[in-house]
C-alpha positions as CSV (number, residue, x, y, z in Angstrom):
1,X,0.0,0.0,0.0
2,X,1.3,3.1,-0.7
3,X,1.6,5.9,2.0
4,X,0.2,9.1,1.2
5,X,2.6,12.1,2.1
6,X,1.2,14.5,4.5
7,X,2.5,18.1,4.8
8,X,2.9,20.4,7.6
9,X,2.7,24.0,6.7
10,X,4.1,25.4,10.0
11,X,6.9,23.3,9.5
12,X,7.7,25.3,5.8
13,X,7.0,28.9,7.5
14,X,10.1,27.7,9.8
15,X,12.3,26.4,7.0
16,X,11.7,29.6,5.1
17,X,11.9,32.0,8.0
18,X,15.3,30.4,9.2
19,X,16.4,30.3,5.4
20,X,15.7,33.9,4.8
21,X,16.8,35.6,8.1
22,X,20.0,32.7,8.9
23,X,19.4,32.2,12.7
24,X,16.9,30.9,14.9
25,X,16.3,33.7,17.0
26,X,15.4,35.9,13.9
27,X,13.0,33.5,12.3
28,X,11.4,33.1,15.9
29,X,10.8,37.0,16.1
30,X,9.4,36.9,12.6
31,X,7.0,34.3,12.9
32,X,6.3,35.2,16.5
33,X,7.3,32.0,18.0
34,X,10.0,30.6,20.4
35,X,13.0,29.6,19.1
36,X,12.7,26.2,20.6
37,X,9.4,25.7,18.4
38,X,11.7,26.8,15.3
39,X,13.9,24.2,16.2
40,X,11.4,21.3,16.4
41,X,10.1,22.4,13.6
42,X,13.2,21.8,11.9
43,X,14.0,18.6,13.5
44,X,10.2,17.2,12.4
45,X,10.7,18.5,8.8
46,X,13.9,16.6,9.2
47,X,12.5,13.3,10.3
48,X,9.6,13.3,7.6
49,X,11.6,13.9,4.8
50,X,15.0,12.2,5.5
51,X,17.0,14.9,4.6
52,X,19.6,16.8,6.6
53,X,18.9,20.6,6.0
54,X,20.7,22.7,8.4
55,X,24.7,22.1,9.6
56,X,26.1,24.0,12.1
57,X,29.4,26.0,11.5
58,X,30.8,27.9,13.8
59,X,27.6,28.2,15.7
60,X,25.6,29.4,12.9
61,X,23.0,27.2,10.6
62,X,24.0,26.4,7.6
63,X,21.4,25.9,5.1
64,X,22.8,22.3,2.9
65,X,21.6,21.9,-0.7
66,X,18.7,19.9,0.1
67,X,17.4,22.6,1.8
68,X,17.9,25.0,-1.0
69,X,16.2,23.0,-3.1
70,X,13.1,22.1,-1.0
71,X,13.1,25.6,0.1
72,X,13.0,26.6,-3.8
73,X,10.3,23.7,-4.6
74,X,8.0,26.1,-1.8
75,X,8.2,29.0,-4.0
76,X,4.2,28.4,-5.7
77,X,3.5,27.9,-2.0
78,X,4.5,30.8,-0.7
79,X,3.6,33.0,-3.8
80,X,0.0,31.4,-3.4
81,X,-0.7,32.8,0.0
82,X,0.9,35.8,-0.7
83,X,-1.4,36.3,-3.1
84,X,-4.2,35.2,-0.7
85,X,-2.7,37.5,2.2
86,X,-0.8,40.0,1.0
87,X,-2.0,43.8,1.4
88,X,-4.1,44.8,-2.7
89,X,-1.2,47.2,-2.9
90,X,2.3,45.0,-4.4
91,X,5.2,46.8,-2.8
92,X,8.1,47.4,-5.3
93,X,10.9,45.3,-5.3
94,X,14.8,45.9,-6.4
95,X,16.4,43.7,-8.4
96,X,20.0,44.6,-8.9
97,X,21.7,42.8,-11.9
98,X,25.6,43.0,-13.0
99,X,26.3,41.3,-16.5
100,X,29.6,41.5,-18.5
101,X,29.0,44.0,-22.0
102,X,28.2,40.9,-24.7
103,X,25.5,39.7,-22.2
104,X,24.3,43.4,-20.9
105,X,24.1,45.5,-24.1
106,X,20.9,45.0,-26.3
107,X,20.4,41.3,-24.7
108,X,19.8,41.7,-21.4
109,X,18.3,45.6,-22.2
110,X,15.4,44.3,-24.2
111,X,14.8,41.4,-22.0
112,X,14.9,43.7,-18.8
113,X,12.5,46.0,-21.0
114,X,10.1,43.3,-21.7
115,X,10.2,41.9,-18.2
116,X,9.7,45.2,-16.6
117,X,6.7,46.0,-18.9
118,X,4.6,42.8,-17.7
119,X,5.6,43.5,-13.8
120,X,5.8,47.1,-13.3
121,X,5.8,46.6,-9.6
122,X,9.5,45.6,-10.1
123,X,12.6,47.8,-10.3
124,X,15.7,46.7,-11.7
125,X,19.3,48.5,-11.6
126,X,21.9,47.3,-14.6
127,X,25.6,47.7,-14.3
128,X,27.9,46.5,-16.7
129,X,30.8,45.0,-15.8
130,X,33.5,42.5,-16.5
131,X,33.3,39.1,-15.8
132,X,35.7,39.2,-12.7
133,X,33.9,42.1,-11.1
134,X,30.5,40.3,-11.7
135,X,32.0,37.2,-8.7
136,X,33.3,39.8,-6.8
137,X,29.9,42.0,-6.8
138,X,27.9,38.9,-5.8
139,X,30.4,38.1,-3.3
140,X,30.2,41.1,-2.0
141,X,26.4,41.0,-1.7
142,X,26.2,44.6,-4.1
143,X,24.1,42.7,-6.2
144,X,21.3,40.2,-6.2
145,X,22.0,38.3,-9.7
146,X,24.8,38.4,-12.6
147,X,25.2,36.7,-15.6
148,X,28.4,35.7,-17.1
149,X,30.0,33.3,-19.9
150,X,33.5,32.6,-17.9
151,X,33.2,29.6,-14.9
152,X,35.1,31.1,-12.3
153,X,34.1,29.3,-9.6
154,X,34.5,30.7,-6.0
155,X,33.3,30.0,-2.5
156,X,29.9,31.7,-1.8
157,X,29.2,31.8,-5.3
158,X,26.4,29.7,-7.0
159,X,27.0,29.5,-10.9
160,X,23.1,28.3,-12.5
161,X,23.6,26.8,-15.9
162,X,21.5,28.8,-18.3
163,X,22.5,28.4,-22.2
164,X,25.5,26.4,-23.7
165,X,27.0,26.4,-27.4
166,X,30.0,25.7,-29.4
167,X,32.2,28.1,-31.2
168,X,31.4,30.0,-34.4
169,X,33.5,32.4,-37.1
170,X,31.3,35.9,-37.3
171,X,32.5,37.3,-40.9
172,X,30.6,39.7,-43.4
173,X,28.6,38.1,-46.0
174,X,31.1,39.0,-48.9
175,X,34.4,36.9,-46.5
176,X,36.0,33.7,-48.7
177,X,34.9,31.6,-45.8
178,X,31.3,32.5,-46.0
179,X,30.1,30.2,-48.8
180,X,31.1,27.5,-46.4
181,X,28.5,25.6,-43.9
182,X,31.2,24.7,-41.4
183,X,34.6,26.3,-40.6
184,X,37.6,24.2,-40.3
185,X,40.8,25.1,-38.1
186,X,42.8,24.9,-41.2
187,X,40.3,27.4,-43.0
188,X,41.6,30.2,-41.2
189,X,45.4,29.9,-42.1
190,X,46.6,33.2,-43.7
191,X,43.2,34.7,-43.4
192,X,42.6,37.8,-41.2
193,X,41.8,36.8,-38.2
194,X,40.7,39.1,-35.3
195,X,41.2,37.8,-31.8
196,X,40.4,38.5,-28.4
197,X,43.1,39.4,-26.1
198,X,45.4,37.3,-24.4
199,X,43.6,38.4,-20.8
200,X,40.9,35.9,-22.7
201,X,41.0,31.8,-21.6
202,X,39.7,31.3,-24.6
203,X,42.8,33.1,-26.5
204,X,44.5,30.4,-25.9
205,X,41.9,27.6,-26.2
206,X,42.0,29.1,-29.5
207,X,45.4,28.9,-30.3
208,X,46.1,25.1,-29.3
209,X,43.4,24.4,-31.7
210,X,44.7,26.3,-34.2
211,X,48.4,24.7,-33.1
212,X,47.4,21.3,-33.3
213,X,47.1,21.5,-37.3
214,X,49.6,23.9,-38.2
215,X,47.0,26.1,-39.1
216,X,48.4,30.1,-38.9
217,X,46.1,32.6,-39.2
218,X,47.3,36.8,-39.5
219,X,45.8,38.6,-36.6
220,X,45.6,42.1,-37.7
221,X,43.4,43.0,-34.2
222,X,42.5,42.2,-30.5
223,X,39.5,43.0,-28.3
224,X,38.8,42.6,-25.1
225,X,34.9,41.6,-25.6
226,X,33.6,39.2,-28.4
227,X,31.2,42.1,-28.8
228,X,33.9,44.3,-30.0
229,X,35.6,41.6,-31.6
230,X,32.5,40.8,-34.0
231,X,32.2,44.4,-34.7
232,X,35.8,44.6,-36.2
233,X,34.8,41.8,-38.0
234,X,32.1,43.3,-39.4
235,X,33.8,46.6,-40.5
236,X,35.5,44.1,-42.8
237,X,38.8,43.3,-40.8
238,X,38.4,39.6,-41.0
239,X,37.2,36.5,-39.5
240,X,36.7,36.5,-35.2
241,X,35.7,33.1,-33.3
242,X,33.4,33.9,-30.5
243,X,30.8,32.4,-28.5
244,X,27.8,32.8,-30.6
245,X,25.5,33.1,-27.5
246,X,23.8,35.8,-26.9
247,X,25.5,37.7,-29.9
248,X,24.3,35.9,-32.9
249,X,20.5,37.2,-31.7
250,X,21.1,41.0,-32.9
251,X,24.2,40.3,-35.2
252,X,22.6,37.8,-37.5
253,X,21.4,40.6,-40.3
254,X,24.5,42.2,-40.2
255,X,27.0,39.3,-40.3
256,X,27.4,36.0,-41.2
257,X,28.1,33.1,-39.0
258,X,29.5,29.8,-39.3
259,X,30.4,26.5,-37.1
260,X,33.6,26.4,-36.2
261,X,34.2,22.9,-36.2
262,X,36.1,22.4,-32.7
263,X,36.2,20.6,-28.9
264,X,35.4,24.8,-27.8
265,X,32.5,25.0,-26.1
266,X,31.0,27.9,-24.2
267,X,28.7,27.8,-21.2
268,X,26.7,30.9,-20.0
269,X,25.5,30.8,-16.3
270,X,23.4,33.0,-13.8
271,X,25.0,33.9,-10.8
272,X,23.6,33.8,-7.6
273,X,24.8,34.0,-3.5
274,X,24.9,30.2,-2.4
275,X,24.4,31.7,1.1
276,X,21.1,33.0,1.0
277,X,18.2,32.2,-1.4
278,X,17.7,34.6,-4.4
279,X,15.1,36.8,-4.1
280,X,11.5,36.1,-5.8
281,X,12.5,38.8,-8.1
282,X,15.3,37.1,-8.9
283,X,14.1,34.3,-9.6
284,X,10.8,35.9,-11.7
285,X,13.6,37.3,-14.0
286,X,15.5,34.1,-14.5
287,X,11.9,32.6,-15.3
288,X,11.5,34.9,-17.7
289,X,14.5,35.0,-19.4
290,X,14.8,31.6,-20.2
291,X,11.0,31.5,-21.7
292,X,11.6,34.6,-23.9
293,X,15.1,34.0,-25.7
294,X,14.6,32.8,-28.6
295,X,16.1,29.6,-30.6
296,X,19.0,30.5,-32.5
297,X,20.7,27.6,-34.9
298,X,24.4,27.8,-32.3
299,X,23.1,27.6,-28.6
300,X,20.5,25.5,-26.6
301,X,19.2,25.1,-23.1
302,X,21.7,24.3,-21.0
Protein backbone atom coordinates (compact mmCIF):
# COMPACT_ATOMS: atom_id res chain seq x y z
CA UNK A 1 0.00 0.00 0.00
CA UNK A 2 1.26 3.12 -0.71
CA UNK A 3 1.60 5.86 1.99
CA UNK A 4 0.19 9.07 1.20
CA UNK A 5 2.58 12.12 2.07
CA UNK A 6 1.22 14.54 4.47
CA UNK A 7 2.54 18.13 4.83
CA UNK A 8 2.90 20.42 7.61
CA UNK A 9 2.66 23.97 6.65
CA UNK A 10 4.10 25.45 10.02
CA UNK A 11 6.94 23.34 9.46
CA UNK A 12 7.67 25.30 5.75
CA UNK A 13 6.99 28.87 7.49
CA UNK A 14 10.06 27.66 9.77
CA UNK A 15 12.32 26.44 7.03
CA UNK A 16 11.66 29.59 5.06
CA UNK A 17 11.88 32.00 7.98
CA UNK A 18 15.25 30.36 9.16
CA UNK A 19 16.39 30.29 5.38
CA UNK A 20 15.70 33.90 4.79
CA UNK A 21 16.76 35.61 8.05
CA UNK A 22 19.99 32.73 8.87
CA UNK A 23 19.39 32.16 12.67
CA UNK A 24 16.91 30.88 14.91
CA UNK A 25 16.32 33.72 17.00
CA UNK A 26 15.40 35.95 13.89
CA UNK A 27 13.01 33.47 12.26
CA UNK A 28 11.45 33.07 15.86
CA UNK A 29 10.75 36.98 16.10
CA UNK A 30 9.38 36.91 12.63
CA UNK A 31 7.01 34.33 12.92
CA UNK A 32 6.33 35.16 16.51
CA UNK A 33 7.26 31.95 17.99
CA UNK A 34 10.01 30.56 20.44
CA UNK A 35 13.05 29.64 19.15
CA UNK A 36 12.74 26.16 20.57
CA UNK A 37 9.44 25.69 18.41
CA UNK A 38 11.73 26.81 15.33
CA UNK A 39 13.91 24.16 16.20
CA UNK A 40 11.40 21.31 16.44
CA UNK A 41 10.08 22.39 13.62
CA UNK A 42 13.18 21.81 11.89
CA UNK A 43 14.02 18.61 13.46
CA UNK A 44 10.22 17.16 12.38
CA UNK A 45 10.66 18.54 8.84
CA UNK A 46 13.93 16.57 9.17
CA UNK A 47 12.47 13.35 10.28
CA UNK A 48 9.56 13.26 7.62
CA UNK A 49 11.55 13.94 4.77
CA UNK A 50 15.00 12.21 5.54
CA UNK A 51 16.98 14.92 4.57
CA UNK A 52 19.56 16.83 6.57
CA UNK A 53 18.91 20.61 5.99
CA UNK A 54 20.69 22.68 8.36
CA UNK A 55 24.70 22.13 9.64
CA UNK A 56 26.10 24.05 12.12
CA UNK A 57 29.43 25.98 11.55
CA UNK A 58 30.84 27.94 13.84
CA UNK A 59 27.65 28.25 15.69
CA UNK A 60 25.59 29.42 12.86
CA UNK A 61 23.04 27.21 10.62
CA UNK A 62 24.02 26.44 7.61
CA UNK A 63 21.39 25.86 5.07
CA UNK A 64 22.79 22.26 2.89
CA UNK A 65 21.59 21.94 -0.67
CA UNK A 66 18.73 19.91 0.12
CA UNK A 67 17.40 22.55 1.85
CA UNK A 68 17.95 24.98 -1.05
CA UNK A 69 16.21 23.00 -3.15
CA UNK A 70 13.13 22.08 -0.97
CA UNK A 71 13.08 25.64 0.14
CA UNK A 72 13.00 26.63 -3.79
CA UNK A 73 10.28 23.70 -4.60
CA UNK A 74 7.95 26.08 -1.79
CA UNK A 75 8.16 28.98 -3.95
CA UNK A 76 4.24 28.41 -5.66
CA UNK A 77 3.51 27.86 -1.96
CA UNK A 78 4.47 30.83 -0.67
CA UNK A 79 3.62 33.05 -3.84
CA UNK A 80 0.04 31.42 -3.38
CA UNK A 81 -0.69 32.81 -0.04
CA UNK A 82 0.90 35.76 -0.69
CA UNK A 83 -1.43 36.31 -3.09
CA UNK A 84 -4.19 35.17 -0.68
CA UNK A 85 -2.75 37.47 2.19
CA UNK A 86 -0.75 39.97 0.96
CA UNK A 87 -1.97 43.75 1.41
CA UNK A 88 -4.08 44.78 -2.70
CA UNK A 89 -1.20 47.22 -2.94
CA UNK A 90 2.28 44.96 -4.37
CA UNK A 91 5.21 46.81 -2.79
CA UNK A 92 8.10 47.40 -5.28
CA UNK A 93 10.90 45.27 -5.29
CA UNK A 94 14.78 45.85 -6.36
CA UNK A 95 16.35 43.75 -8.41
CA UNK A 96 20.02 44.65 -8.88
CA UNK A 97 21.66 42.80 -11.85
CA UNK A 98 25.60 43.02 -12.98
CA UNK A 99 26.35 41.30 -16.54
CA UNK A 100 29.58 41.48 -18.49
CA UNK A 101 29.04 43.96 -21.97
CA UNK A 102 28.16 40.86 -24.74
CA UNK A 103 25.53 39.66 -22.21
CA UNK A 104 24.26 43.36 -20.89
CA UNK A 105 24.11 45.47 -24.07
CA UNK A 106 20.90 44.96 -26.35
CA UNK A 107 20.42 41.29 -24.67
CA UNK A 108 19.76 41.73 -21.39
CA UNK A 109 18.34 45.63 -22.16
CA UNK A 110 15.42 44.32 -24.19
CA UNK A 111 14.82 41.41 -21.95
CA UNK A 112 14.90 43.66 -18.83
CA UNK A 113 12.49 46.02 -21.00
CA UNK A 114 10.05 43.28 -21.73
CA UNK A 115 10.22 41.91 -18.16
CA UNK A 116 9.74 45.23 -16.63
CA UNK A 117 6.73 45.98 -18.90
CA UNK A 118 4.58 42.83 -17.74
CA UNK A 119 5.60 43.51 -13.80
CA UNK A 120 5.83 47.15 -13.29
CA UNK A 121 5.85 46.61 -9.61
CA UNK A 122 9.51 45.64 -10.09
CA UNK A 123 12.56 47.77 -10.30
CA UNK A 124 15.72 46.72 -11.67
CA UNK A 125 19.27 48.46 -11.60
CA UNK A 126 21.87 47.31 -14.58
CA UNK A 127 25.56 47.72 -14.25
CA UNK A 128 27.91 46.46 -16.75
CA UNK A 129 30.77 44.97 -15.78
CA UNK A 130 33.54 42.51 -16.50
CA UNK A 131 33.28 39.06 -15.80
CA UNK A 132 35.71 39.19 -12.71
CA UNK A 133 33.95 42.08 -11.13
CA UNK A 134 30.54 40.35 -11.68
CA UNK A 135 32.05 37.19 -8.74
CA UNK A 136 33.26 39.78 -6.79
CA UNK A 137 29.88 42.03 -6.81
CA UNK A 138 27.89 38.91 -5.80
CA UNK A 139 30.44 38.14 -3.27
CA UNK A 140 30.24 41.11 -2.03
CA UNK A 141 26.39 41.02 -1.66
CA UNK A 142 26.20 44.63 -4.10
CA UNK A 143 24.11 42.67 -6.23
CA UNK A 144 21.31 40.20 -6.19
CA UNK A 145 22.03 38.27 -9.73
CA UNK A 146 24.76 38.41 -12.60
CA UNK A 147 25.19 36.74 -15.62
CA UNK A 148 28.39 35.74 -17.14
CA UNK A 149 30.05 33.30 -19.87
CA UNK A 150 33.45 32.60 -17.88
CA UNK A 151 33.23 29.61 -14.93
CA UNK A 152 35.07 31.09 -12.30
CA UNK A 153 34.08 29.35 -9.60
CA UNK A 154 34.53 30.65 -6.00
CA UNK A 155 33.29 29.99 -2.47
CA UNK A 156 29.87 31.68 -1.78
CA UNK A 157 29.17 31.82 -5.31
CA UNK A 158 26.39 29.75 -7.03
CA UNK A 159 27.04 29.46 -10.93
CA UNK A 160 23.13 28.32 -12.53
CA UNK A 161 23.60 26.81 -15.92
CA UNK A 162 21.54 28.82 -18.28
CA UNK A 163 22.51 28.44 -22.20
CA UNK A 164 25.47 26.38 -23.72
CA UNK A 165 26.96 26.39 -27.44
CA UNK A 166 30.01 25.69 -29.43
CA UNK A 167 32.23 28.07 -31.20
CA UNK A 168 31.42 30.04 -34.35
CA UNK A 169 33.52 32.36 -37.11
CA UNK A 170 31.32 35.87 -37.30
CA UNK A 171 32.48 37.34 -40.85
CA UNK A 172 30.62 39.67 -43.43
CA UNK A 173 28.61 38.07 -45.98
CA UNK A 174 31.07 38.99 -48.88
CA UNK A 175 34.39 36.94 -46.49
CA UNK A 176 35.97 33.68 -48.75
CA UNK A 177 34.87 31.57 -45.81
CA UNK A 178 31.26 32.54 -46.03
CA UNK A 179 30.14 30.15 -48.79
CA UNK A 180 31.12 27.53 -46.36
CA UNK A 181 28.53 25.58 -43.94
CA UNK A 182 31.19 24.69 -41.38
CA UNK A 183 34.60 26.33 -40.64
CA UNK A 184 37.61 24.21 -40.26
CA UNK A 185 40.83 25.13 -38.06
CA UNK A 186 42.76 24.90 -41.21
CA UNK A 187 40.30 27.39 -42.98
CA UNK A 188 41.57 30.21 -41.17
CA UNK A 189 45.42 29.87 -42.07
CA UNK A 190 46.61 33.21 -43.68
CA UNK A 191 43.24 34.72 -43.41
CA UNK A 192 42.61 37.82 -41.23
CA UNK A 193 41.84 36.81 -38.19
CA UNK A 194 40.69 39.14 -35.26
CA UNK A 195 41.22 37.79 -31.80
CA UNK A 196 40.37 38.52 -28.40
CA UNK A 197 43.07 39.45 -26.07
CA UNK A 198 45.37 37.31 -24.38
CA UNK A 199 43.62 38.41 -20.85
CA UNK A 200 40.87 35.90 -22.68
CA UNK A 201 41.01 31.82 -21.61
CA UNK A 202 39.73 31.31 -24.59
CA UNK A 203 42.79 33.07 -26.52
CA UNK A 204 44.51 30.43 -25.91
CA UNK A 205 41.90 27.57 -26.22
CA UNK A 206 41.99 29.08 -29.46
CA UNK A 207 45.36 28.89 -30.29
CA UNK A 208 46.08 25.11 -29.28
CA UNK A 209 43.43 24.40 -31.65
CA UNK A 210 44.70 26.30 -34.23
CA UNK A 211 48.41 24.73 -33.13
CA UNK A 212 47.43 21.26 -33.28
CA UNK A 213 47.06 21.46 -37.31
CA UNK A 214 49.60 23.93 -38.21
CA UNK A 215 46.95 26.14 -39.09
CA UNK A 216 48.42 30.14 -38.91
CA UNK A 217 46.07 32.60 -39.25
CA UNK A 218 47.27 36.80 -39.50
CA UNK A 219 45.79 38.61 -36.57
CA UNK A 220 45.58 42.08 -37.71
CA UNK A 221 43.36 42.98 -34.21
CA UNK A 222 42.47 42.19 -30.55
CA UNK A 223 39.52 43.05 -28.33
CA UNK A 224 38.79 42.57 -25.10
CA UNK A 225 34.88 41.55 -25.58
CA UNK A 226 33.65 39.21 -28.42
CA UNK A 227 31.19 42.12 -28.79
CA UNK A 228 33.95 44.26 -30.02
CA UNK A 229 35.64 41.59 -31.62
CA UNK A 230 32.48 40.82 -34.01
CA UNK A 231 32.19 44.45 -34.75
CA UNK A 232 35.79 44.61 -36.21
CA UNK A 233 34.79 41.77 -38.04
CA UNK A 234 32.09 43.31 -39.43
CA UNK A 235 33.84 46.62 -40.51
CA UNK A 236 35.51 44.10 -42.80
CA UNK A 237 38.84 43.29 -40.80
CA UNK A 238 38.40 39.63 -41.03
CA UNK A 239 37.22 36.50 -39.50
CA UNK A 240 36.73 36.53 -35.22
CA UNK A 241 35.66 33.14 -33.29
CA UNK A 242 33.35 33.95 -30.47
CA UNK A 243 30.79 32.37 -28.54
CA UNK A 244 27.82 32.78 -30.56
CA UNK A 245 25.51 33.12 -27.51
CA UNK A 246 23.83 35.79 -26.93
CA UNK A 247 25.52 37.73 -29.87
CA UNK A 248 24.26 35.92 -32.89
CA UNK A 249 20.52 37.17 -31.73
CA UNK A 250 21.08 41.03 -32.88
CA UNK A 251 24.16 40.34 -35.22
CA UNK A 252 22.64 37.78 -37.52
CA UNK A 253 21.42 40.62 -40.29
CA UNK A 254 24.51 42.20 -40.25
CA UNK A 255 26.98 39.29 -40.33
CA UNK A 256 27.43 35.98 -41.24
CA UNK A 257 28.14 33.13 -38.96
CA UNK A 258 29.52 29.79 -39.27
CA UNK A 259 30.44 26.51 -37.09
CA UNK A 260 33.57 26.44 -36.23
CA UNK A 261 34.24 22.91 -36.15
CA UNK A 262 36.09 22.38 -32.75
CA UNK A 263 36.16 20.62 -28.88
CA UNK A 264 35.44 24.77 -27.81
CA UNK A 265 32.48 24.97 -26.09
CA UNK A 266 31.00 27.91 -24.25
CA UNK A 267 28.72 27.77 -21.24
CA UNK A 268 26.68 30.90 -19.95
CA UNK A 269 25.47 30.76 -16.28
CA UNK A 270 23.36 33.00 -13.83
CA UNK A 271 25.03 33.88 -10.82
CA UNK A 272 23.56 33.78 -7.58
CA UNK A 273 24.83 34.01 -3.55
CA UNK A 274 24.87 30.24 -2.40
CA UNK A 275 24.38 31.71 1.11
CA UNK A 276 21.09 33.01 1.02
CA UNK A 277 18.19 32.16 -1.40
CA UNK A 278 17.68 34.61 -4.40
CA UNK A 279 15.13 36.82 -4.06
CA UNK A 280 11.51 36.15 -5.77
CA UNK A 281 12.49 38.78 -8.09
CA UNK A 282 15.25 37.10 -8.94
CA UNK A 283 14.07 34.27 -9.63
CA UNK A 284 10.84 35.90 -11.71
CA UNK A 285 13.63 37.26 -14.00
CA UNK A 286 15.53 34.07 -14.48
CA UNK A 287 11.94 32.61 -15.28
CA UNK A 288 11.49 34.94 -17.65
CA UNK A 289 14.52 34.99 -19.37
CA UNK A 290 14.78 31.61 -20.18
CA UNK A 291 10.98 31.46 -21.69
CA UNK A 292 11.61 34.63 -23.87
CA UNK A 293 15.10 33.97 -25.66
CA UNK A 294 14.60 32.81 -28.62
CA UNK A 295 16.07 29.62 -30.57
CA UNK A 296 19.05 30.46 -32.52
CA UNK A 297 20.67 27.59 -34.93
CA UNK A 298 24.45 27.79 -32.33
CA UNK A 299 23.12 27.61 -28.62
CA UNK A 300 20.49 25.54 -26.59
CA UNK A 301 19.23 25.10 -23.15
CA UNK A 302 21.72 24.32 -20.99
Amino acid sequence: MVVKAWHSLSEYQALRALMESGTTSKAAIRLGLSQSAISRSISSLEARTGKMLFERDGGRLRPTGEAAQLNRRLDPLFEALDRIDGPPQVAQETLRIIAPPTYAHRFLVEHIASFLKTNPHFFVSLEVAPSEDVIRGILENRFDLGLTGVELSRDGVKLTPYRRSGAVCAMPADHPLAAQDVIRPRDLHDQALVALSHRHARRAQLEKVLHHVASKPRIVAEASTSFAAVDLAKAGLGVTVVNPFPIVQYRSDDLVFRLFESQIEYRSYFVSPDHRPAPSVARAFMRHLRLHTAKDRFSEKA
